[in-house]
C-alpha positions in Angstrom: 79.8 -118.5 -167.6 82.8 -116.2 -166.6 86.0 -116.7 -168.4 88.0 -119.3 -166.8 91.9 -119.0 -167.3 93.8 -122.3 -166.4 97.6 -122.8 -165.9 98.8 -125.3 -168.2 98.8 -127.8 -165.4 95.2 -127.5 -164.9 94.8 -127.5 -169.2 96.6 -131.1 -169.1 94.4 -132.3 -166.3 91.6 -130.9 -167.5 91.8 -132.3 -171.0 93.3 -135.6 -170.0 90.5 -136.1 -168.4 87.7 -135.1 -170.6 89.5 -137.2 -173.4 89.6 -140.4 -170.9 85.6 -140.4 -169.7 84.9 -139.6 -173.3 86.2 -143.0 -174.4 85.3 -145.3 -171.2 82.4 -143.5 -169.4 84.8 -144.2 -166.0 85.5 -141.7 -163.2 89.0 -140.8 -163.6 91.4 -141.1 -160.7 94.7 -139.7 -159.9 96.9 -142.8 -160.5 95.1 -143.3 -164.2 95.9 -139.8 -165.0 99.7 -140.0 -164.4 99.7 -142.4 -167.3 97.8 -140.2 -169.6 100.1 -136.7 -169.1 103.2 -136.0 -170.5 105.9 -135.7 -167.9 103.4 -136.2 -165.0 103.8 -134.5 -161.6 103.1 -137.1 -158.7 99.7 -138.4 -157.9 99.6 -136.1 -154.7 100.3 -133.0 -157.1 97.8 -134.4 -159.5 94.7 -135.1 -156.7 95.6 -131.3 -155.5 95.3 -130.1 -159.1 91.7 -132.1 -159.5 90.5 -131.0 -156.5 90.8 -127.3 -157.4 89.2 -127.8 -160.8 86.5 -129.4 -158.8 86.0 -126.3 -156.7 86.3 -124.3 -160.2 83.2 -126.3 -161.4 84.7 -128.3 -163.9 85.5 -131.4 -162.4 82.8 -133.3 -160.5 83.0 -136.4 -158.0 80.5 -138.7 -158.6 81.3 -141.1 -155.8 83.3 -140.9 -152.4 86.4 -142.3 -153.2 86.0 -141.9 -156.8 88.2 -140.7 -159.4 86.3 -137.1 -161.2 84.6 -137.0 -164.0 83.7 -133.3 -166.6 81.1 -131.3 -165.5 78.7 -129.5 -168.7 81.0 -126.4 -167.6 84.1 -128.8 -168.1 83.0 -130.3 -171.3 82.5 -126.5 -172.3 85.5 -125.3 -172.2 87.4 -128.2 -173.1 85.6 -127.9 -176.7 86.0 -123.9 -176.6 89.9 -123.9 -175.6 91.3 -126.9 -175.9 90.0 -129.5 -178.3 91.9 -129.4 -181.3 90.1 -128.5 -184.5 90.0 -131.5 -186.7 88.3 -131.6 -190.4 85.7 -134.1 -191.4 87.2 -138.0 -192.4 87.2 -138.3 -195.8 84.9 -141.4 -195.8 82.8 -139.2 -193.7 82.6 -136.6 -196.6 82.2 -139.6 -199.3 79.2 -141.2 -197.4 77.2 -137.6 -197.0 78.1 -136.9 -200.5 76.7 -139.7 -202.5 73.7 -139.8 -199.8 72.9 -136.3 -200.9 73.2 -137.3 -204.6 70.6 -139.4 -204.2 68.4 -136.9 -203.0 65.2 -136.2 -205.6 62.7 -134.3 -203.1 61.1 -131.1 -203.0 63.2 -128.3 -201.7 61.1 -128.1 -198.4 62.0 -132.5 -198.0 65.6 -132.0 -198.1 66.1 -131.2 -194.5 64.3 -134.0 -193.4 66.4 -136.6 -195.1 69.7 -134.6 -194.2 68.6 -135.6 -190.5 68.0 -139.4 -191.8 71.5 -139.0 -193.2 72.6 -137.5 -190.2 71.3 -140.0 -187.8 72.5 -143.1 -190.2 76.4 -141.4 -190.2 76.3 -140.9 -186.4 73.9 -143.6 -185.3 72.3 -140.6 -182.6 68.9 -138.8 -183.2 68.9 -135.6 -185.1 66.5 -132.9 -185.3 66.1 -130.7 -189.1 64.3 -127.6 -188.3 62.9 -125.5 -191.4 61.8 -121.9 -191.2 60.1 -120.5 -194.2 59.4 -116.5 -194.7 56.5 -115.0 -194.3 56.2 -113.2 -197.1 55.6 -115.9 -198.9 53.1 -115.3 -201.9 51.1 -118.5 -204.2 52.8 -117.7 -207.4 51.1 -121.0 -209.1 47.7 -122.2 -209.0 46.4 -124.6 -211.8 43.9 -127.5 -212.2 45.1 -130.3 -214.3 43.1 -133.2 -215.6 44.0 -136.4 -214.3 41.1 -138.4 -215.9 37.7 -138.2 -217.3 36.0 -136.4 -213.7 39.1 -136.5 -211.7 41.8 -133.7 -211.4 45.0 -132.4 -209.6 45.0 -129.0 -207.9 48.6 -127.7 -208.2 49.8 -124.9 -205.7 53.1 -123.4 -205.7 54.5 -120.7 -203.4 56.9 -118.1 -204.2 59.7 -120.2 -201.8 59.4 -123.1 -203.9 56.8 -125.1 -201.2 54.6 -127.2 -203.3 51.4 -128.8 -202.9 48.6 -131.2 -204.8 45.2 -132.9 -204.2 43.7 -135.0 -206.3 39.6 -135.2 -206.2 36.7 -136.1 -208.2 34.9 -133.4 -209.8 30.9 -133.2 -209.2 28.9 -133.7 -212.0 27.6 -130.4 -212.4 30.7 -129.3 -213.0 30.7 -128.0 -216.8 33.8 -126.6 -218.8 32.3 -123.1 -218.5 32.6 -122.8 -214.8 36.2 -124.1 -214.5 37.2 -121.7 -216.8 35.5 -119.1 -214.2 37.6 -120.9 -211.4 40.5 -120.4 -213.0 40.1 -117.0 -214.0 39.1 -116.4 -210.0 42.0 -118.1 -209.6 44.8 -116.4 -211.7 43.0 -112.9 -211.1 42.3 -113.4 -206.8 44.3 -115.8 -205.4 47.4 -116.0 -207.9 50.1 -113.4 -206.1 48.3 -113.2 -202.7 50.3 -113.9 -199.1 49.4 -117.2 -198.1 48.1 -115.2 -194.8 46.0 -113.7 -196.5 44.0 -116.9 -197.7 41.5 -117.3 -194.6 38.0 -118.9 -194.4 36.5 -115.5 -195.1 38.4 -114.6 -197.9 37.8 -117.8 -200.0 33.7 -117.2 -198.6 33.8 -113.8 -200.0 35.4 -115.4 -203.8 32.4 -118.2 -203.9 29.8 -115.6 -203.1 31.2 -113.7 -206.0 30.6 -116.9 -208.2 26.8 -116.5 -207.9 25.0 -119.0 -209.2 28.2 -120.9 -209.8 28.8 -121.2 -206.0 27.5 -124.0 -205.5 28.7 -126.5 -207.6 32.6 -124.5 -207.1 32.6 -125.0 -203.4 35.0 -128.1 -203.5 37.5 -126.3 -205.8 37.8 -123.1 -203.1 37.6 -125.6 -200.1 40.6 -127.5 -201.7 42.7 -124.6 -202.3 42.3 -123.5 -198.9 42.6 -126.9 -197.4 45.8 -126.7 -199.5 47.2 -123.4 -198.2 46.7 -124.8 -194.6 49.0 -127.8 -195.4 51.7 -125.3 -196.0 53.7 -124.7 -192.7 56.1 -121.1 -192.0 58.1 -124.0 -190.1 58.8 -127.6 -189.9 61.0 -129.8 -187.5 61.4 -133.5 -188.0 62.9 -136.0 -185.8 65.0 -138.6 -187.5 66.2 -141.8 -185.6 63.5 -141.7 -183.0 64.6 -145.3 -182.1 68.5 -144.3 -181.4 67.1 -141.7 -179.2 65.5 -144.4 -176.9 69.1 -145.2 -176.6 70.5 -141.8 -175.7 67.6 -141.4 -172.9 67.6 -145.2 -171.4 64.6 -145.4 -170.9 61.3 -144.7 -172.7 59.5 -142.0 -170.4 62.4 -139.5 -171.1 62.4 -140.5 -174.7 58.5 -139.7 -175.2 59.1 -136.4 -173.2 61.5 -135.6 -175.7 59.5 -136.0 -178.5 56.9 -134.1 -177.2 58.8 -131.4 -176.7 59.9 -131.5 -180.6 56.3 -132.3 -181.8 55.4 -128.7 -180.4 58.1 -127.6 -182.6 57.7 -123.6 -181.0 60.1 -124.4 -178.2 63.0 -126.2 -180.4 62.6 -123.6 -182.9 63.1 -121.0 -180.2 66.1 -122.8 -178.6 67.8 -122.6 -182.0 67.1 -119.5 -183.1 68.8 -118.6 -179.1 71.7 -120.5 -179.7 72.2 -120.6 -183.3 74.5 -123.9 -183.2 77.5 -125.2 -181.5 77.3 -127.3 -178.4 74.1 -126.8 -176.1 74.2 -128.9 -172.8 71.0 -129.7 -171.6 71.1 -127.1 -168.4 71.8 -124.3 -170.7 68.8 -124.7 -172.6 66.0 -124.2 -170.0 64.0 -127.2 -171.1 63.9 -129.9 -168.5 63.4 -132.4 -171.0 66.7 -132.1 -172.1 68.4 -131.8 -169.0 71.1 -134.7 -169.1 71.5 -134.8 -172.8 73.5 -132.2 -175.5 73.3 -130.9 -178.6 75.2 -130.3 -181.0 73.6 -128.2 -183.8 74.8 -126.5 -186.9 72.7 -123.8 -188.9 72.2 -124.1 -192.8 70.9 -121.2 -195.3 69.7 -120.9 -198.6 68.1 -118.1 -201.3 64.9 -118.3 -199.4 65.1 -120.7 -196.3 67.1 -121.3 -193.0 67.1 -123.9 -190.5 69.0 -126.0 -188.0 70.2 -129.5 -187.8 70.9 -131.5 -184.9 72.1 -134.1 -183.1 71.1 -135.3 -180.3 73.2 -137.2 -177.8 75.0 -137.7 -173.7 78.0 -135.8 -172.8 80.1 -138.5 -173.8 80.1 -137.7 -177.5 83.5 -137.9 -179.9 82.8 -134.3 -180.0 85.9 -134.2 -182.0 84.6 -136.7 -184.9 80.8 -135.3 -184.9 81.3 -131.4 -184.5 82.9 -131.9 -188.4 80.4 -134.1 -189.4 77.1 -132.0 -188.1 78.8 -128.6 -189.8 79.8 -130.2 -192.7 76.3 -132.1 -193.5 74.8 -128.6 -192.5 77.0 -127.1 -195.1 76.0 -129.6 -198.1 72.4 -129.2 -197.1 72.7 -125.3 -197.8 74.1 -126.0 -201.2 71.6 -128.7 -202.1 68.9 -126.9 -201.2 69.9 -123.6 -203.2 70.2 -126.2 -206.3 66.6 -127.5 -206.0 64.9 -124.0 -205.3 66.8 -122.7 -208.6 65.6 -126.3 -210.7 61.9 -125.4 -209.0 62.5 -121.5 -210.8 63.9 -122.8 -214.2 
């Protein structure tokens, strides 16, 4: 969208506006608006004024005879230009605070319950996107014994991404052949990319077991079963109920989620956009054509990601932008603390 330069007039109007359908979802008309400007020029001056931003694309009529409502292009640059920057409510900041506090998950979790946070603070749906590196290697691999013939395999990546299975051990299992596992283990697996893992890989270790093959066949099958769990990228959608709300009606809603269950095509709209505010046109996914986002990236040592809400046009951009950059913000932190606790 080209630069649009508006005379204060058309700033007023403009903004009046926005801030009205944001709080009553009404068209607004020219008589309305002379009570909410300053010093207000007639309602023939105003109507002339509306009309133009109509023909400028920011004002839209909905109905003959109706007052004019923002258009995405409206909304735009009433957040880029004129919206005064406000800083997040104090009880805003308390309640993401001590919700964060409570946090006790695994690096790789925290993002997911940021969004429940998220959702529960704003009452809209919110999407946590995690992107891991690739170069990710297994830096821990140990079997510990859980009972008599029963034992947890423990896999840790060099990003802190953690994984366990618990599973009976056969009974020709003996002491002797574990010990081989493990050296396998520490020696062939221990340091390796988590690419690098495949189906023929972990053939070619058990072949190398000889006579031991057999009976170590679980314990290779589990580690890669285990290394398949781990995901370069996750994206969870909290609030799925709210955004039944935000759609109005349940096909939309389900298209929605299919569109974030295939995770690629959110993860690529971020990675476009970065945050901010996306209005559905502008994102090229027909799904989300009549709803917004308003998204906020977060970093840490060894992960990045994107949080989300999801929501109409009519949003208290004003209240939410601080909250969804500020929640962003505290996620970064929280999730540098856990991956150094994993380290120490």
């Amino acid at each position: 969208m080209t630069k649009i330069e508006l005379t204060p007039r058309k700033q007023a109007v403009l903004k009046a506006i926005v801030k009205a359908y944001i709080e009553t979802g009404e068209p607004i008309g020219s008589k309305i608006l002379t009570s909410l400007i300053e010093n207000a020029p007639s309602s023939a001056t105003l109507r002339n004024e509306m009309s133009e931003l109509v023909s400028m694309g920011l004002l839209e009529q909905p109905h003959t005879s109706a007052g004019r409502i923002p258009t995405s292009d409206g909304l735009k640059l009433y957040i880029n230009d004129l919206m005064p920057k406000t800083e997040i409510l104090a009880e805003h900041k308390e309640y993401i605070d001590g919700r964060f506090d409570a946090i006790t998950e695994m690096p790789e979790k925290i993002p997911a319950r940021a969004g429940e946070i998220l959702s529960d603070l704003t009452h809209l749906p919110v999407i946590a996107c995690l992107l891991t590196p690739d170069t990710a290697v297994i830096k821990k691999l140990e079997l510990m014994n859980i009972s008599r013939n029963t034992v947890m395999l423990l896999l840790v990546t060099s990003d802190s991404r953690t994984r366990n299975r618990i599973f009976r051990l056969g009974d020709g299992l003996t002491e002797q052949m574990l010990e081989r596992f493990k050296e396998i283990a520490a020696t062939k697996i221990k340091g390796k990319p988590l690419e690098s893992l495949t189906i023929g890989y972990m053939q070619s270790l058990v072949a190398s077991m000889g006579i031991d093959a057999f009976g170590l066949m679980p314990l290779f099958t589990a580690v890669f079963e285990t290394v398949n769990e781990i995901d370069n990228m996750t994206v969870d959608l909290s609030g799925v109920s709210r955004l039944y709300n935000v759609c109005g009606n349940e096909e939309s809603a389900k298209r929605i989620i299919s569109l974030v269950e295939s995770r690629d095509p959110i993860i690529s709209l971020f990675e476009r956009v970065g945050g901010g505010v996306v209005f559905g046109k502008d994102t090229g996914y027909s799904e989300l054509q009549r709803d917004t986002l308003i998204a906020a990236p977060f970093t840490s040592n060894k992960y990045k990601g994107y949080i989300a809400v999801i929501g109409p046009n009519r949003l208290s951009y004003e209240q939410i932008i601080p909250i969804i950059e500020y929640t962003a913000e505290k996620l970064s932190k929280v999730i540098t603390a856990a991956q150094k606790d994993m380290e120490d």
